[in-house]
N, CA, C and O of each residue as an XYZ file, in Angstrom:
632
protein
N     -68.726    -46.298    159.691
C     -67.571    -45.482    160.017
C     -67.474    -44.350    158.995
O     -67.671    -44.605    157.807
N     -67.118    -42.849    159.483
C     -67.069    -41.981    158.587
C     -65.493    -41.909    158.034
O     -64.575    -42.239    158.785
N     -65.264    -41.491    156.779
C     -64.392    -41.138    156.199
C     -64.139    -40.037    155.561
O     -65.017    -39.338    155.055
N     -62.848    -39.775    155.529
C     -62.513    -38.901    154.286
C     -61.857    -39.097    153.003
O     -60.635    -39.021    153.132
N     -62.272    -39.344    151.695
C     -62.191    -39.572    150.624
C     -60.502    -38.482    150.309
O     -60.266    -37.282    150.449
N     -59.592    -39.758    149.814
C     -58.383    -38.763    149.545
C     -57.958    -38.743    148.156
O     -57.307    -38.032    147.391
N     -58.585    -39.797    148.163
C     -58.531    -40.279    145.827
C     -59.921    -40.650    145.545
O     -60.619    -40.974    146.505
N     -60.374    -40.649    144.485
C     -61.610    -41.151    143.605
C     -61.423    -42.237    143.693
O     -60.424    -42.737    143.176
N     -62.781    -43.335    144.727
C     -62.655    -44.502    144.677
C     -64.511    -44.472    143.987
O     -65.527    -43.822    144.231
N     -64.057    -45.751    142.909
C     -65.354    -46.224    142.097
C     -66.533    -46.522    142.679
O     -66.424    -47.552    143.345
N     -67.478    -46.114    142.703
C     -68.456    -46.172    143.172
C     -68.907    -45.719    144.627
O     -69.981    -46.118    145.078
N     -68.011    -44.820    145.410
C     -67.775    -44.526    146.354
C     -68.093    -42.716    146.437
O     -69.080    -42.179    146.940
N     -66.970    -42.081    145.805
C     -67.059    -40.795    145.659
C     -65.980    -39.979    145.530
O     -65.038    -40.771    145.510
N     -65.503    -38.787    145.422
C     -64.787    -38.158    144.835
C     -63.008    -37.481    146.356
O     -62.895    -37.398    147.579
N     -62.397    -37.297    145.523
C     -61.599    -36.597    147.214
C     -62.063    -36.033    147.664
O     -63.051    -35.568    147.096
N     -61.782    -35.628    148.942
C     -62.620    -34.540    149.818
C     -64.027    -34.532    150.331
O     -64.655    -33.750    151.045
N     -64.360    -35.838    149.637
C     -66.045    -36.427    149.758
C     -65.777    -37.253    151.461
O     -64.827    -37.997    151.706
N     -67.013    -36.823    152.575
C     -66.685    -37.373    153.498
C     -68.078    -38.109    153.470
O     -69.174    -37.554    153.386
N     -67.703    -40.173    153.602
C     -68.893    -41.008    153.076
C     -68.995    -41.624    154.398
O     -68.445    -41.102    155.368
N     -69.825    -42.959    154.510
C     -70.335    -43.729    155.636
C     -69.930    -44.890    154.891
O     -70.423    -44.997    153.768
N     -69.103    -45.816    155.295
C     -68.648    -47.070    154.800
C     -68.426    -47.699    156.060
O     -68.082    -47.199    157.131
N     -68.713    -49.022    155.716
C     -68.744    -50.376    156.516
C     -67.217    -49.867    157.356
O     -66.468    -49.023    156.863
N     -66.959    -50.523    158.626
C     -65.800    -50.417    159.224
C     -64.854    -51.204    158.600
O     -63.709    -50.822    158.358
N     -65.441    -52.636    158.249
C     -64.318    -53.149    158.039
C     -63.820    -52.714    156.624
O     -62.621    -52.893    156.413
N     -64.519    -52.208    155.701
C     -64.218    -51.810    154.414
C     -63.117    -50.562    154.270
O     -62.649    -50.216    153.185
N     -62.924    -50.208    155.007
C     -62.334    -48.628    155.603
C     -61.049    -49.307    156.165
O     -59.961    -49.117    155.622
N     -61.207    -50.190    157.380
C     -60.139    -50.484    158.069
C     -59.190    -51.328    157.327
O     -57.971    -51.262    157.484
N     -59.785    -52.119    156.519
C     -59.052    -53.190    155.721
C     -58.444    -52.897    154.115
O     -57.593    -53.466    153.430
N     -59.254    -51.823    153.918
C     -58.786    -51.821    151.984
C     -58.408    -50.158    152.018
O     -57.277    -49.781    151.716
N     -59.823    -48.906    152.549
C     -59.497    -47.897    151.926
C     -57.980    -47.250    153.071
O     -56.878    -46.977    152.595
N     -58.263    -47.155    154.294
C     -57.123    -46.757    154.901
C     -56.000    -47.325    154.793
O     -55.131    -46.458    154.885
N     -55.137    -49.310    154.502
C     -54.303    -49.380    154.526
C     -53.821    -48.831    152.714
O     -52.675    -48.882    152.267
N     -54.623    -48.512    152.222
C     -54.330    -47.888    150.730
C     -53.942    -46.461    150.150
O     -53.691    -46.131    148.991
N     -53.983    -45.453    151.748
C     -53.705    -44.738    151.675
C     -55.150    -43.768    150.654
O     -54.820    -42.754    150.039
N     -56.808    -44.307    150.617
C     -57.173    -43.891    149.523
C     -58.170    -43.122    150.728
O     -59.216    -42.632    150.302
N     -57.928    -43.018    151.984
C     -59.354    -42.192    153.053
C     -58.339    -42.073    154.372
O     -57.530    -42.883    154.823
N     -58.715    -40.723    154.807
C     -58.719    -40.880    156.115
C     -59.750    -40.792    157.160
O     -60.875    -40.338    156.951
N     -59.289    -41.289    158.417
C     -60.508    -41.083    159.559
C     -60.952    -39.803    159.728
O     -60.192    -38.842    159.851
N     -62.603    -39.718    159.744
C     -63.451    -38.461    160.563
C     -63.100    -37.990    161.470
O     -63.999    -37.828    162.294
N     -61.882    -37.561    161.844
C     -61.606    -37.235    163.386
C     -61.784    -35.764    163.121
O     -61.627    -35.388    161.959
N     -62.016    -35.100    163.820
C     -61.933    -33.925    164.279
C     -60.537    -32.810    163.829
O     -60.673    -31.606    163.611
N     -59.387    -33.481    163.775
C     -58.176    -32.923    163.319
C     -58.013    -33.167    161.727
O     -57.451    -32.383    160.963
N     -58.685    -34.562    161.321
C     -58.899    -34.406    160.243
C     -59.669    -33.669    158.945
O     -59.507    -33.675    157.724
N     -60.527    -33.080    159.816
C     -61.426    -32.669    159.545
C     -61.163    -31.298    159.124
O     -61.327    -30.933    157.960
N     -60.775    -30.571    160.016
C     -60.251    -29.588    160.158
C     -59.267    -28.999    159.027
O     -59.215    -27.903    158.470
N     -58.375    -30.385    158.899
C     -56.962    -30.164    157.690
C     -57.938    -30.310    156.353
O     -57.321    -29.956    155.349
N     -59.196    -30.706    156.093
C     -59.750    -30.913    155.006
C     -60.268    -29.634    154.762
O     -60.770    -29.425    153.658
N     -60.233    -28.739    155.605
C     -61.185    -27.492    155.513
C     -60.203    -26.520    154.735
O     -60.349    -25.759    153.778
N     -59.141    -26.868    155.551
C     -57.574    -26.111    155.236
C     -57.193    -26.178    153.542
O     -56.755    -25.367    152.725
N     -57.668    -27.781    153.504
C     -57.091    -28.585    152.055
C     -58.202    -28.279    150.980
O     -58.022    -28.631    149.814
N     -59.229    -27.695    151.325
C     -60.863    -27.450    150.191
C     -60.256    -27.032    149.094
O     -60.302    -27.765    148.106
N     -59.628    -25.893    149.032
C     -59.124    -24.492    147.944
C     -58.721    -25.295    146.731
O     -59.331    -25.360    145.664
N     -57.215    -26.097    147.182
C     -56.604    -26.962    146.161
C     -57.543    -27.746    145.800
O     -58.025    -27.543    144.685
N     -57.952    -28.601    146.434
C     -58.824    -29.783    146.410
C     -59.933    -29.168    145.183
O     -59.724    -29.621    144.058
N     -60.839    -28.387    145.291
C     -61.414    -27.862    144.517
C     -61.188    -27.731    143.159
O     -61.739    -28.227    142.176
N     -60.026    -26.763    143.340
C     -58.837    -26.796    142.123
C     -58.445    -28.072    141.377
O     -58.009    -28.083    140.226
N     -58.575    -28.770    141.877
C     -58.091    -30.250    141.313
C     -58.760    -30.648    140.916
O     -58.391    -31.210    139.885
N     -60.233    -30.791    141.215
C     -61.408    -31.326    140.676
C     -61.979    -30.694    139.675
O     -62.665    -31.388    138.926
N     -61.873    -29.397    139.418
C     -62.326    -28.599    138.568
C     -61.453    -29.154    137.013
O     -62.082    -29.170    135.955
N     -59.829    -29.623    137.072
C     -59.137    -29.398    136.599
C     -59.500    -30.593    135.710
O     -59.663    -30.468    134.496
N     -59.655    -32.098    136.556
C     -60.439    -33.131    136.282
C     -61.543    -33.354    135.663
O     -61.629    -34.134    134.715
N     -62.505    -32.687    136.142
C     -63.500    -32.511    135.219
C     -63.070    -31.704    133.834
O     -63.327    -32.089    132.693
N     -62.590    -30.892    134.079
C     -61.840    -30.010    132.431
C     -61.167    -31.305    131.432
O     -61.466    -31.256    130.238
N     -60.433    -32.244    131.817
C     -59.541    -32.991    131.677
C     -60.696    -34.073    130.698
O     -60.576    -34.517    129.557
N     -62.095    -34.272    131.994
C     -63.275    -35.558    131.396
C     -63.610    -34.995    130.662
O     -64.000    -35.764    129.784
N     -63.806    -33.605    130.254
C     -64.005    -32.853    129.291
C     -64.274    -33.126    128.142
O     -65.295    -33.496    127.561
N     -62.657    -32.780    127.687
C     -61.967    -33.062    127.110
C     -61.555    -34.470    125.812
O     -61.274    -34.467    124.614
N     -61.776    -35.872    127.206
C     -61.469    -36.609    126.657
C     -63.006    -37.371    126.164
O     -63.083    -38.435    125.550
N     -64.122    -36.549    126.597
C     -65.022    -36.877    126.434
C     -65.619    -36.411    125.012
O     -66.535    -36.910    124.358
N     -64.601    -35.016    124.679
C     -65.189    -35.316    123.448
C     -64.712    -35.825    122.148
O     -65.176    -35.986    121.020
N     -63.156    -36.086    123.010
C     -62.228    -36.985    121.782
C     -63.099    -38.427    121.468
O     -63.362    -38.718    120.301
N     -63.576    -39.409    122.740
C     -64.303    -40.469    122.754
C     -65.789    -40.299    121.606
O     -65.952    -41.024    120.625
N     -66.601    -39.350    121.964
C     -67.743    -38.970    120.870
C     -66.956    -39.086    119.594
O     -67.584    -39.737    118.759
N     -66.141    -38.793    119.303
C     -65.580    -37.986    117.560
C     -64.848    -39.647    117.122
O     -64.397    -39.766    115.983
N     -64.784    -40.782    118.038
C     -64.347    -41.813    117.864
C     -65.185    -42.936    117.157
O     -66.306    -42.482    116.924
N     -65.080    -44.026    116.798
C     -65.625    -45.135    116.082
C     -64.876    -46.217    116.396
O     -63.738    -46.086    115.945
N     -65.044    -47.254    116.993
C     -64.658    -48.324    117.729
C     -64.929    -49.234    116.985
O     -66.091    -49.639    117.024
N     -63.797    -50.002    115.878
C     -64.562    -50.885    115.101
C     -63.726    -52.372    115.564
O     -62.510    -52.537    115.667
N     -64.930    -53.441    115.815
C     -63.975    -54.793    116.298
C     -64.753    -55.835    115.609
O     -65.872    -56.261    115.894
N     -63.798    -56.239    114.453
C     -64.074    -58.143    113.530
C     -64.181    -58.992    114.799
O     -63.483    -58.966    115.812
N     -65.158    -59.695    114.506
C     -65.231    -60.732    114.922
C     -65.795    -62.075    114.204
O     -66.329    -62.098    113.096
N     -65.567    -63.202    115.063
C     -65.748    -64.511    113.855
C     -67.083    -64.555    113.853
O     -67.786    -64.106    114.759
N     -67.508    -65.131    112.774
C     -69.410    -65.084    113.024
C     -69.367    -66.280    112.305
O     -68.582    -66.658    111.435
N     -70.543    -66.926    112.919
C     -71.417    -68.478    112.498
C     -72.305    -68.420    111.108
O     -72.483    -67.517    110.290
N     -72.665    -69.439    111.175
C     -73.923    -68.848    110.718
C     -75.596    -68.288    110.947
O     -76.179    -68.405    112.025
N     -76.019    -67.863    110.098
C     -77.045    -66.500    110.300
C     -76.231    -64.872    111.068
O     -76.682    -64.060    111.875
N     -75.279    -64.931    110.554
C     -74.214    -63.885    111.203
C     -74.166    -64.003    112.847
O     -73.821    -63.036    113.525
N     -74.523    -65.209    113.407
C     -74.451    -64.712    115.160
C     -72.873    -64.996    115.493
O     -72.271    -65.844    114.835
N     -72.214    -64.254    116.547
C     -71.277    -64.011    117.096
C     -70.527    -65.223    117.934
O     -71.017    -65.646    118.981
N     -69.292    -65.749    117.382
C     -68.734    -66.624    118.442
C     -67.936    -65.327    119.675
O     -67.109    -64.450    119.425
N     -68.692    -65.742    121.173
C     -68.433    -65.304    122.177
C     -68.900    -63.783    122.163
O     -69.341    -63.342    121.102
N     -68.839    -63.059    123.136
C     -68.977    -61.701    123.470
C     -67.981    -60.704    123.390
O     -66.833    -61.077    123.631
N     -68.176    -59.456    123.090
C     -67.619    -57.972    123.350
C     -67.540    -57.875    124.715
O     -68.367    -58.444    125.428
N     -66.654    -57.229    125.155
C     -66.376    -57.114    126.695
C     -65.913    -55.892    126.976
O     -65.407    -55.370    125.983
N     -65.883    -55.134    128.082
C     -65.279    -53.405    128.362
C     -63.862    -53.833    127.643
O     -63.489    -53.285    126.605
N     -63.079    -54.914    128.331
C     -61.830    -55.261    127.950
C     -61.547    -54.993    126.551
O     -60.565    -54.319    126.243
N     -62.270    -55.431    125.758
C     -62.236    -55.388    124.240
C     -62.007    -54.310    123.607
O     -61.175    -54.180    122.710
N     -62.817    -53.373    124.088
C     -63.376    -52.246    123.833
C     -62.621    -51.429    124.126
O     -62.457    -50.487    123.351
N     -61.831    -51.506    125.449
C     -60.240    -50.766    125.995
C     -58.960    -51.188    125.240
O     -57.982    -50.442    125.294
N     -58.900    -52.582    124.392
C     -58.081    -52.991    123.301
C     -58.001    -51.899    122.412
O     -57.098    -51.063    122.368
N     -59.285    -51.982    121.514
C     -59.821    -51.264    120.208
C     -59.171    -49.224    120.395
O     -58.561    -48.560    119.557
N     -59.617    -48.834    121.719
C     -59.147    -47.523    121.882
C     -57.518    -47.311    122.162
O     -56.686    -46.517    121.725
N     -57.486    -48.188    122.912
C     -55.711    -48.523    122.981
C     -55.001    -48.549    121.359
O     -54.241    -47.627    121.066
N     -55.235    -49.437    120.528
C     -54.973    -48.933    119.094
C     -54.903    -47.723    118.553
O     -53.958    -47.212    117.951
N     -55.965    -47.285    118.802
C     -56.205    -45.624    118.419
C     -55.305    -44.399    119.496
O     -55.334    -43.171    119.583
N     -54.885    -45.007    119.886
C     -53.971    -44.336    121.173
C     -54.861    -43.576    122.378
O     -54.578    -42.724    123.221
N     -55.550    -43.996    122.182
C     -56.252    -43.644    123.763
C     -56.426    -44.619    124.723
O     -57.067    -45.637    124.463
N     -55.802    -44.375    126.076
C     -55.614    -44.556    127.285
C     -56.946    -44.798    128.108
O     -57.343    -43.829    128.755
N     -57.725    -46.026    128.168
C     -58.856    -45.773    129.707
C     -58.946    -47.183    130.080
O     -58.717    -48.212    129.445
N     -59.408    -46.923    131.487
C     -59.447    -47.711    132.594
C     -60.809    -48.036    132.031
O     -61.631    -47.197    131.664
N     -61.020    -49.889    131.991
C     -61.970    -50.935    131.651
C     -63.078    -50.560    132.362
O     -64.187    -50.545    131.828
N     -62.920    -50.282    133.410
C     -63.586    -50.174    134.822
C     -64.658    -49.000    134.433
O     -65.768    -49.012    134.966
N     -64.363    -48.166    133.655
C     -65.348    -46.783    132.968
C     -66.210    -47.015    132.427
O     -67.314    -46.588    132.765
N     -65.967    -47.967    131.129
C     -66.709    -48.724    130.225
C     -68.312    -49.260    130.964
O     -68.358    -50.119    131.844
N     -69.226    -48.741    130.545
C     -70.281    -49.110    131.491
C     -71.066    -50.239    130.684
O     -71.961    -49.755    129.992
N     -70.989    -51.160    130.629
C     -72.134    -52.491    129.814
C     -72.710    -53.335    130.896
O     -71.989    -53.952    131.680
N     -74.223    -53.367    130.945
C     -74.735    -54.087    131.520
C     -74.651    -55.065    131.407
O     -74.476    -55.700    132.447
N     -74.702    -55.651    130.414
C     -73.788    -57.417    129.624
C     -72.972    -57.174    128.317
O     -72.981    -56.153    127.630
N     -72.333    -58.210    128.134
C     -71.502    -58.363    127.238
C     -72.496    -57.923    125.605
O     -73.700    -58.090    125.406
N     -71.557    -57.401    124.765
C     -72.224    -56.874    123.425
C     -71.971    -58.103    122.926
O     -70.924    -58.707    123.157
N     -73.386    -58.767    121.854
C     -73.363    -60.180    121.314
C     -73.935    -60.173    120.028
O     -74.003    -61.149    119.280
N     -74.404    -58.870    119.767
C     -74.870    -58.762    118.370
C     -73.896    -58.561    117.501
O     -72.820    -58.476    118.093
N     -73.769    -58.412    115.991
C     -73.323    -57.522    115.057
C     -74.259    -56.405    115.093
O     -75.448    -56.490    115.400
N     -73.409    -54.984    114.638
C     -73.575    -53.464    114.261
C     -73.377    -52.832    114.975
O     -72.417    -53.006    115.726
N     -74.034    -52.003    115.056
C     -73.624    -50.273    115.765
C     -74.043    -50.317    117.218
O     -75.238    -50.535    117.416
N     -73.342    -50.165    118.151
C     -73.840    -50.019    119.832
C     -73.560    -49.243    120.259
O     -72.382    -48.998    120.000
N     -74.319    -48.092    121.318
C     -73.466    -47.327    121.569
C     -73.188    -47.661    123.323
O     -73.764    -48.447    124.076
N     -72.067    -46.706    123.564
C     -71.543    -47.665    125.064
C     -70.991    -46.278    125.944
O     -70.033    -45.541    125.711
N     -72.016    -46.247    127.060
C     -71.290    -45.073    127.632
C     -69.967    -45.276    128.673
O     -69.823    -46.317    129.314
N     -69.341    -44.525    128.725
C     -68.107    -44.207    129.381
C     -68.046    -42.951    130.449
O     -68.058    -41.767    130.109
N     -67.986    -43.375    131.635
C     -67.988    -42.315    132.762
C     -66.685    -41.917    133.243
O     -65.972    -42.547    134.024
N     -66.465    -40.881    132.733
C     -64.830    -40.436    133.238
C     -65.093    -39.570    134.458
O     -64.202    -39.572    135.307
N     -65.869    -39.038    134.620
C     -65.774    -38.030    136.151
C     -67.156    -38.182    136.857
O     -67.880    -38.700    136.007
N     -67.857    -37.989    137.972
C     -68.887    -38.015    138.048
C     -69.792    -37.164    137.476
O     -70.901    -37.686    137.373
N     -69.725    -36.070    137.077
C     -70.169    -35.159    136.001
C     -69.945    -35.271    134.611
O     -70.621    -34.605    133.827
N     -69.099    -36.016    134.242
C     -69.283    -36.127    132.811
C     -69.055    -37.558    132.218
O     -68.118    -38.298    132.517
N     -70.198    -37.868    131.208
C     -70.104    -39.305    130.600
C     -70.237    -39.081    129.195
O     -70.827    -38.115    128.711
N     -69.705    -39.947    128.581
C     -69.401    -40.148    126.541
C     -70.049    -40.983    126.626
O     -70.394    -41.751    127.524
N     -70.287    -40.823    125.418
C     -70.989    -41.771    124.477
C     -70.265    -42.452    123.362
O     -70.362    -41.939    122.247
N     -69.271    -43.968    123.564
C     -68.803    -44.505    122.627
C     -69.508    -45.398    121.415
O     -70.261    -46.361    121.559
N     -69.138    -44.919    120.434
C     -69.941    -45.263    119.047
C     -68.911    -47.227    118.683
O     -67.897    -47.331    117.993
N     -69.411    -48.051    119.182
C     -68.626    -49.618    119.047
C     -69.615    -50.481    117.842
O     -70.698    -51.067    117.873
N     -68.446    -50.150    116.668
C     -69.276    -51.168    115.414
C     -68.799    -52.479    116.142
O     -68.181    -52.403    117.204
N     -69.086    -53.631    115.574
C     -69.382    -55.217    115.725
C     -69.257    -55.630    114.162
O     -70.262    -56.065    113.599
N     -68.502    -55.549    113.723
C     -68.197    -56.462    112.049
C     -67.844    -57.616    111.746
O     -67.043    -58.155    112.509
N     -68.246    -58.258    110.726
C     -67.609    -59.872    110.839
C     -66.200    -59.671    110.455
O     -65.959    -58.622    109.857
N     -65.316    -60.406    110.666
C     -64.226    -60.594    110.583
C     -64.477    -61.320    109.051
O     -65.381    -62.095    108.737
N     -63.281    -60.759    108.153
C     -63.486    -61.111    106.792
C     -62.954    -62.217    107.105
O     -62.145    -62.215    108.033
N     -63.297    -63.577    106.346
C     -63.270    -64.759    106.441
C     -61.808    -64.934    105.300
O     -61.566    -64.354    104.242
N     -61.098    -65.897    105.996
C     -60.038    -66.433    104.516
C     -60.928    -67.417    103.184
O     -61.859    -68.192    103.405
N     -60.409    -67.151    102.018
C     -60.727    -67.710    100.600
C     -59.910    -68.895    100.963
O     -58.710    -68.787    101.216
N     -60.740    -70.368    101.000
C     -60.412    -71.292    100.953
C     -60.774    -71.949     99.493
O     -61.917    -72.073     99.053
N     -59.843    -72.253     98.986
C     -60.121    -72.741     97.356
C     -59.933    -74.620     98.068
O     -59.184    -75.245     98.819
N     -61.583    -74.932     96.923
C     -61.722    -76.595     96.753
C     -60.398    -77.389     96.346
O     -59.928    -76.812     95.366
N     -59.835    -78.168     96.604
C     -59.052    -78.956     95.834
C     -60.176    -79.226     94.417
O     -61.387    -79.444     94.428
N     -59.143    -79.099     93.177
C     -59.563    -80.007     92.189
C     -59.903    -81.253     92.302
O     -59.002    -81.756     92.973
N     -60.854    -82.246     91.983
C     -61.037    -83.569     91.527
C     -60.148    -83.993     90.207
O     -60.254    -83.346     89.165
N     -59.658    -84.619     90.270
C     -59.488    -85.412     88.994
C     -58.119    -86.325     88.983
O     -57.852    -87.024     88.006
């Protein structure tokens, strides 16, 4: 079934993008969501009408990924974690984590950007890209540090 793209859906494509998606995927999630409308002919038409802004908007967006793309570069993502021994990592780094760590720093992003093929499990330096527009992706700089351990003092003997 053809569509017309009315918001940026993930992995899909941009507004104003007209895609080929499953019927029921269209009938069931993107149309009652208000996020596509139908290929019809009248629709079609109002999209031709709607290009100018539409354009405008995207341009503005991309200015915007810009932007925050190069606040993300100029960033350093640093997250303690508990470590075993031979320094290996109890559990994994996750996008989630990683959207924690920037949230601190006062920046705002959707987990969903964060691109990791698996979870980060080492200690040190990783870098982790981030796709904010389809034209533009960062490069986040995510240290992995041990979490300083508490000074547990021996009881005395005696």
């Amino acid at each position: 079934m053809k569509i017309i793209l009315k918001e940026e859906v993930l992995n899909l494509g941009q507004p104003g993008q007209i895609v080929e998606v499953a019927a029921g995927y269209a009938r069931n999630y993107l149309l009652p969501r208000g996020l596509a409308l139908s290929a019809t002919p009248q629709n079609l038409k109002l999209l031709e009408q709607q290009r100018k802004t539409l354009d405008a908007r995207l341009e503005r967006s991309r200015q915007e990924a810009t932007a925050m793309a190069r606040r993300l570069e100029a960033v350093t993502c640093t997250i303690p974690v508990r470590v075993g021994e031979q320094n290996r990592i109890f559990g994994s780094i996750t996008s989630q984590d990683i959207v924690d760590c920037l949230e601190q720093q006062g920046i705002q992003l959707d987990r969903r950007r964060i691109q990791l093929d698996s979870p980060l499990r080492s200690l040190g330096s990783h870098g982790v890209f981030v796709r904010l527009h389809p034209e533009v992706k960062a490069e986040l700089k995510v240290e992995i540090v041990p979490q300083a351990r508490p000074v547990v003092e021996e009881p005395a003997e005696g």
